[in-house]
C-alpha positions in Angstrom: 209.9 -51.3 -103.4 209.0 -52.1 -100.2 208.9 -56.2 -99.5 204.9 -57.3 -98.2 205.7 -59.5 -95.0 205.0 -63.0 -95.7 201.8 -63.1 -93.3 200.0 -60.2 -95.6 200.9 -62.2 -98.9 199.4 -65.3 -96.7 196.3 -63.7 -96.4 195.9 -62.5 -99.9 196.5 -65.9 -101.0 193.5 -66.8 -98.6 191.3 -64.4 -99.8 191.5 -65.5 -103.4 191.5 -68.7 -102.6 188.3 -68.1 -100.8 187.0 -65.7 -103.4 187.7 -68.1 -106.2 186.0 -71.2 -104.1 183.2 -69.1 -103.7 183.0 -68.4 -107.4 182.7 -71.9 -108.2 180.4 -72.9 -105.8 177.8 -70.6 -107.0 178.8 -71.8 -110.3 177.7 -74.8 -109.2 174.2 -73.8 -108.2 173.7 -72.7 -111.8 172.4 -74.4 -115.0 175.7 -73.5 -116.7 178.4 -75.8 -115.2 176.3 -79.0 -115.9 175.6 -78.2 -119.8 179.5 -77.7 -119.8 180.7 -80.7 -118.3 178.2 -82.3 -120.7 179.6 -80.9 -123.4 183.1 -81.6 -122.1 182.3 -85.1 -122.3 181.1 -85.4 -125.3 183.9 -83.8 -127.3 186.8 -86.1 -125.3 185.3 -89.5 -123.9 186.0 -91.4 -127.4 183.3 -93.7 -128.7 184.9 -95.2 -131.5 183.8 -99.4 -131.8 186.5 -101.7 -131.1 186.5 -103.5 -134.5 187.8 -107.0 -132.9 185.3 -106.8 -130.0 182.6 -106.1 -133.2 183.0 -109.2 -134.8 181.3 -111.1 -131.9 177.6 -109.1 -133.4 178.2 -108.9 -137.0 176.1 -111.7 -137.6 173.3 -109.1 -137.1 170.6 -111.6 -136.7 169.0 -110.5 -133.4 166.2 -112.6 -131.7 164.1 -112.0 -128.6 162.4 -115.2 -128.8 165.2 -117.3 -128.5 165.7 -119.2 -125.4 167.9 -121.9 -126.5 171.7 -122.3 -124.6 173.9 -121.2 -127.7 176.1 -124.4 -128.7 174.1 -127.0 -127.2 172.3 -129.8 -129.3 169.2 -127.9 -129.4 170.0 -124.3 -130.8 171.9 -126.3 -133.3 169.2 -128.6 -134.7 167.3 -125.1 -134.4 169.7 -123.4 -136.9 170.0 -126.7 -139.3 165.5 -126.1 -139.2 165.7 -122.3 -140.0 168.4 -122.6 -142.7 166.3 -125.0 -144.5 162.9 -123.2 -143.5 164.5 -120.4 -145.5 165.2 -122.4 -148.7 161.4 -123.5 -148.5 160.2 -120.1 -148.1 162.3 -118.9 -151.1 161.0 -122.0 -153.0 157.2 -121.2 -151.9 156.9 -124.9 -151.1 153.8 -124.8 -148.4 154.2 -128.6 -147.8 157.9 -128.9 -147.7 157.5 -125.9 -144.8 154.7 -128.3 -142.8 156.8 -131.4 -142.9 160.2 -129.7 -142.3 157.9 -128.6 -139.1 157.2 -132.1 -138.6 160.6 -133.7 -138.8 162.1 -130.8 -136.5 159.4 -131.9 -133.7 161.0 -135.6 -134.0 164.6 -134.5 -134.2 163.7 -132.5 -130.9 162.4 -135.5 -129.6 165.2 -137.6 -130.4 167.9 -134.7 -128.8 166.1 -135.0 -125.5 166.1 -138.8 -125.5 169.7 -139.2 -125.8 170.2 -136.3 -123.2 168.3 -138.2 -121.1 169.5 -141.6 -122.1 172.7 -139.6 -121.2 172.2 -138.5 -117.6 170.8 -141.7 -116.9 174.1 -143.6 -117.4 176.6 -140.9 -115.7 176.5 -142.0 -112.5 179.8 -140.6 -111.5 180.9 -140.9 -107.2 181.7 -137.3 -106.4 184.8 -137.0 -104.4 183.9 -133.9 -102.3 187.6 -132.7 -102.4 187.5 -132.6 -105.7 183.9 -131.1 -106.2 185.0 -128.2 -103.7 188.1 -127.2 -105.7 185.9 -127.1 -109.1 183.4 -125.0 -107.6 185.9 -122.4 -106.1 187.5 -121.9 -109.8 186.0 -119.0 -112.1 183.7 -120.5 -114.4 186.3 -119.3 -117.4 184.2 -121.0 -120.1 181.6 -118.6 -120.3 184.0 -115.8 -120.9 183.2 -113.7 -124.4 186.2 -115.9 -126.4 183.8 -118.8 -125.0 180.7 -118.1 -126.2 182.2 -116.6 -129.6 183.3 -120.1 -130.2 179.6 -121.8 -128.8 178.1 -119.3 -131.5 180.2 -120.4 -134.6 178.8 -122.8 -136.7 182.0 -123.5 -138.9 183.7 -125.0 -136.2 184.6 -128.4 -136.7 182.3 -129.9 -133.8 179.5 -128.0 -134.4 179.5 -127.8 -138.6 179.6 -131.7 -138.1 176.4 -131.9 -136.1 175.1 -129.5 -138.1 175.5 -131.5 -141.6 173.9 -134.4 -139.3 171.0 -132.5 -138.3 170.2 -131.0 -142.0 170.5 -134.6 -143.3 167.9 -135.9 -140.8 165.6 -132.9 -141.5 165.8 -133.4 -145.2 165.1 -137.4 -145.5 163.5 -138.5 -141.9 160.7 -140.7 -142.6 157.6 -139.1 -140.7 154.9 -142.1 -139.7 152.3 -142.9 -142.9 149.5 -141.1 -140.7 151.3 -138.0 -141.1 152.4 -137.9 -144.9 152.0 -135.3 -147.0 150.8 -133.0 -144.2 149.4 -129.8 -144.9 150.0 -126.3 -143.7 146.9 -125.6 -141.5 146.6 -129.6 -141.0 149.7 -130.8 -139.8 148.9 -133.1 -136.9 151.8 -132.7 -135.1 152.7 -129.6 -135.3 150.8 -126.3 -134.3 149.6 -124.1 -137.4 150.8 -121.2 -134.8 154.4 -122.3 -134.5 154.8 -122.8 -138.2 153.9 -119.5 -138.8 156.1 -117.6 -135.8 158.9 -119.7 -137.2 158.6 -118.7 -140.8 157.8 -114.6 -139.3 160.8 -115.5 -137.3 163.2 -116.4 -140.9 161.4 -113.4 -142.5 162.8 -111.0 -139.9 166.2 -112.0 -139.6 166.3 -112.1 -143.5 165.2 -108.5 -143.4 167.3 -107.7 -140.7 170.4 -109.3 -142.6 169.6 -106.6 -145.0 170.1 -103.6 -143.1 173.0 -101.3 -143.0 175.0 -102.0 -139.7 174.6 -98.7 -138.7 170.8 -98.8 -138.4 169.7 -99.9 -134.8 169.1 -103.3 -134.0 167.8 -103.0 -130.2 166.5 -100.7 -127.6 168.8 -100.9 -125.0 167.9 -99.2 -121.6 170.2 -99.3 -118.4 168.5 -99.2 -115.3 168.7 -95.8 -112.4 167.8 -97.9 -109.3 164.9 -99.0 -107.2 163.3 -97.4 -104.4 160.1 -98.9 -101.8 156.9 -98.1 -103.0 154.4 -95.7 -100.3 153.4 -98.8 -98.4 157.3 -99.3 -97.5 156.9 -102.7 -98.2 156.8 -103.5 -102.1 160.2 -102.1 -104.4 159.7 -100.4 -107.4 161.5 -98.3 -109.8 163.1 -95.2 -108.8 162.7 -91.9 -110.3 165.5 -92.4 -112.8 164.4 -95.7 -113.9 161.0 -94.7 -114.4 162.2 -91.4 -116.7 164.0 -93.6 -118.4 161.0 -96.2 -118.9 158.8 -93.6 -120.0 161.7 -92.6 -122.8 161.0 -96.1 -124.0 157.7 -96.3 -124.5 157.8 -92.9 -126.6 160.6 -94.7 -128.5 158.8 -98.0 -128.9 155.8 -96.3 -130.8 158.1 -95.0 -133.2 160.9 -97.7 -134.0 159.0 -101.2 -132.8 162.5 -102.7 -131.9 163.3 -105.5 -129.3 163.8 -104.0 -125.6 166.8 -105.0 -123.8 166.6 -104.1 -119.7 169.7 -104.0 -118.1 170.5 -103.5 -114.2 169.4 -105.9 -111.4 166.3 -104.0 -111.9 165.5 -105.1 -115.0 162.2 -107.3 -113.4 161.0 -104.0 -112.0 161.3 -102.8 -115.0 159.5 -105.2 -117.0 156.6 -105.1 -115.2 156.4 -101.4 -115.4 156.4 -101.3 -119.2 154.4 -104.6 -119.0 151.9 -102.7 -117.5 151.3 -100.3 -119.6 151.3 -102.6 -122.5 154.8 -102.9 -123.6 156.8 -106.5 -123.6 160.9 -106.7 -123.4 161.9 -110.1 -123.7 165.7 -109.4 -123.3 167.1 -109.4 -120.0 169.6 -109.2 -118.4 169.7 -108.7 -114.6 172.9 -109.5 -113.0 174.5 -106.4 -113.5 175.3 -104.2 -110.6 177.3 -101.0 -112.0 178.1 -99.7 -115.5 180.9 -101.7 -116.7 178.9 -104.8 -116.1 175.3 -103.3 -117.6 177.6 -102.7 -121.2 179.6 -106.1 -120.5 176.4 -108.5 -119.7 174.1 -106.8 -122.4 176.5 -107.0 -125.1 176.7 -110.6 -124.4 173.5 -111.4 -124.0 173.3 -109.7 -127.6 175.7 -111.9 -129.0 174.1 -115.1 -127.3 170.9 -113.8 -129.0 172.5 -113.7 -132.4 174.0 -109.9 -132.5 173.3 -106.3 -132.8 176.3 -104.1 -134.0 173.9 -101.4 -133.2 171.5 -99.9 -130.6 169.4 -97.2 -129.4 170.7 -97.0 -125.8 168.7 -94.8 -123.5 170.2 -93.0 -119.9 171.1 -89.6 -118.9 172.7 -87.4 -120.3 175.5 -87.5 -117.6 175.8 -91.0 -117.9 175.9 -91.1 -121.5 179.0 -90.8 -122.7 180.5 -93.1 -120.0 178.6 -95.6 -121.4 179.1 -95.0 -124.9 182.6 -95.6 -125.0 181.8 -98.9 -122.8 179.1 -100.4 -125.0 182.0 -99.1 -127.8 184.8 -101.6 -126.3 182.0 -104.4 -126.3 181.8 -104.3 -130.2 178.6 -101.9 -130.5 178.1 -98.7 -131.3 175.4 -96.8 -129.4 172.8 -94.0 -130.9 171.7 -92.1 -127.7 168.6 -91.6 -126.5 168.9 -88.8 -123.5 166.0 -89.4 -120.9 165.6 -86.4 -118.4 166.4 -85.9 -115.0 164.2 -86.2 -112.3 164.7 -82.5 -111.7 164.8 -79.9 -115.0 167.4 -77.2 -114.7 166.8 -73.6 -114.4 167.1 -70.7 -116.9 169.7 -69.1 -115.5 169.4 -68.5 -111.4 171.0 -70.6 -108.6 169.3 -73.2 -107.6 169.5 -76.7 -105.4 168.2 -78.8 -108.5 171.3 -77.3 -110.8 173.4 -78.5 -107.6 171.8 -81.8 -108.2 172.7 -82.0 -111.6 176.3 -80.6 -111.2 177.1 -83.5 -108.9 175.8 -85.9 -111.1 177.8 -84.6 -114.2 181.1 -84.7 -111.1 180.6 -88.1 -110.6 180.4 -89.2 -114.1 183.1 -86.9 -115.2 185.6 -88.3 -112.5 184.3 -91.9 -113.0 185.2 -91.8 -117.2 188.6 -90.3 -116.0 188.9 -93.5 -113.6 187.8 -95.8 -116.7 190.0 -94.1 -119.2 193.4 -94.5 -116.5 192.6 -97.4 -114.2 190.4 -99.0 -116.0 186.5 -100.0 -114.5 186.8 -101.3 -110.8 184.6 -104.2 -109.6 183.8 -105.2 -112.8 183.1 -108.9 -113.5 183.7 -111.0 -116.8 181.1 -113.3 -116.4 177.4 -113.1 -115.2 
């Protein structure tokens, strides 16, 4: 058998090298290598919750119109109201309901003059030394294990406060003037916030008894932002937007609270805004991935918890950020939004390119995450 010299076997080598590169690129042009590293994904990015992470939702009470700093005075006194607006709703006791209204107002009252009362007697010198070293130290007391422990009400400290607050609620003496007030007459109170607080109680009693599995929020991460024709004003991009108009078909259907994630959660706001949509829930200091799951699923918690949500992206994205949102404690139903390009049938073409770099990126960055672990990812907003 005669022996090929070394420089014909190089060439061969070359030539399937080059074949087989050329193969793959047109492969590349072609609907079919997207759909496959979709599927890819799907079957081997793992999505399974992380049942210690889930305990920070499993209350399962979410809110959207709750803009009280969890722990503080104030979101306490509100939980001592609601937990006895719900034992005068179950009793059907109308004027119990007004004057628990009115001895909430006077508790509020009272928390803000002795927060004030407060401030005004702290008059502490600042040593600038000192103040420069706090400032330059991570803020570690907003970290989740923080706010887990802001959030629960058993705690000594805050069961405590608590039992102080129900106490005042139950016996405070309201003014002779307002005795006995009426539902629709209270004179202190708004008929209008009575009612939103007792819709409000209703809710989270009905959402208390759904299964964990149903969907709690709409939860939509943002695609970017982009200058408007004038080249002056920013507005969504052409992700974004796709993934805006997913929500509004999804809104009709479910009526669920909209969570918008990404710096360009304003942007996106008014866009839905605008066409007659309201998300309450934002949460805009996240600038890649890890931090849209981290933040939201925080804000979440801070907002009294959602074990599950519809989340809406790409399809490339998708899995990625399952298995994110999955390490935060809550499992995600997806909600695919297209591309700003549709594939073809079959044939080559530029816009299958397009879509064959995105599922590249995403497929290398979930290897990255699943090794390495998520790069330039805060722990904190």
């Amino acid at each position: 058998m005669v022996k090929l010299h070394w420089m014909v076997r190089l060439v061969r080598i070359i030539a399937i090298l080059f074949v087989f590169f050329g193969c793959l690129m047109v492969f590349w042009y072609t609907p079919f290598y997207s759909n496959m590293m979709v599927k890819l994904l799907n079957t081997f990015v793992p999505v399974e919750v992380n049942q210690v992470a889930a305990k920070s939702q499993q209350n399962a009470a979410l809110s959207e119109s709750e803009n009280l700093e969890p722990g503080s005075d104030l979101w306490i006194a509100r939980q001592a109201y609601l937990k006895l607006m719900e034992q005068e709703i179950s009793s059907k006791n109308t004027n119990g309901i007004a004057m628990l209204g009115l001895r909430y107002k006077a508790l509020q009252e009272q928390i803000a003059n002795e927060q004030q009362n407060e401030q005004d007697t702290e008059e502490k010198p600042v040593i600038p030394l000192l103040a420069e070293q706090t400032s330059s130290m991570p803020n570690v007391d907003q970290s989740a294990e923080a706010v887990k422990e802001l959030l629960d009400l058993n705690n000594e400290d805050n069961k405590a406060l608590m039992d102080e607050y129900i106490v005042f609620l139950k016996t405070h003496k309201i003014k002779e003037t307002e005795s006995e007030p009426d539902l629709y007459s209270a004179s202190e109170l708004a008929v209008s916030q009575v009612q939103e607080d007792m819709s409000l109680v209703q809710s989270e009693n009905t959402q208390k008894n759904k299964s964990s599995s149903q969907p709690y929020a709409i939860v939509v991460l943002g695609g970017g932002l982009t200058l408007d024709k004038n080249q002056k004003d920013i507005i969504v991009n052409q992700y974004t937007k796709l993934r805006l108009e997913t929500t509004l078909a999804l809104e009709k259907k479910v009526h669920l609270p909209i969570v918008l994630s990404g710096v360009e959660a304003p942007y996106m706001q008014k866009w839905l805004s605008e066409r007659g949509v309201e998300a309450k829930l934002l949460e805009n200091r996240s600038m890649n991935t890890c931090e849209n799951t981290r933040f939201s699923s925080l804000l979440l918690q801070k907002k009294g918890g959602a074990p599950t949500v519809l989340l809406i992206t790409d399809r490339y994205h998708m899995p990625r950020t399952r298995r994110l949102f999955a390490l935060n404690g809550i499992e995600t139903i997806p909600v695919e939004s297209p591309m700003p390009t549709p594939l073809t049938s079959w044939q080559p073409s530029q816009q299958n390119y397009n879509h064959s770099r995105r599922a590249n990126y995403e497929t290398l960055a979930t290897i990255r995450d699943m090794l390495f672990g998520s790069s330039g990812c805060r722990e904190v907003p």
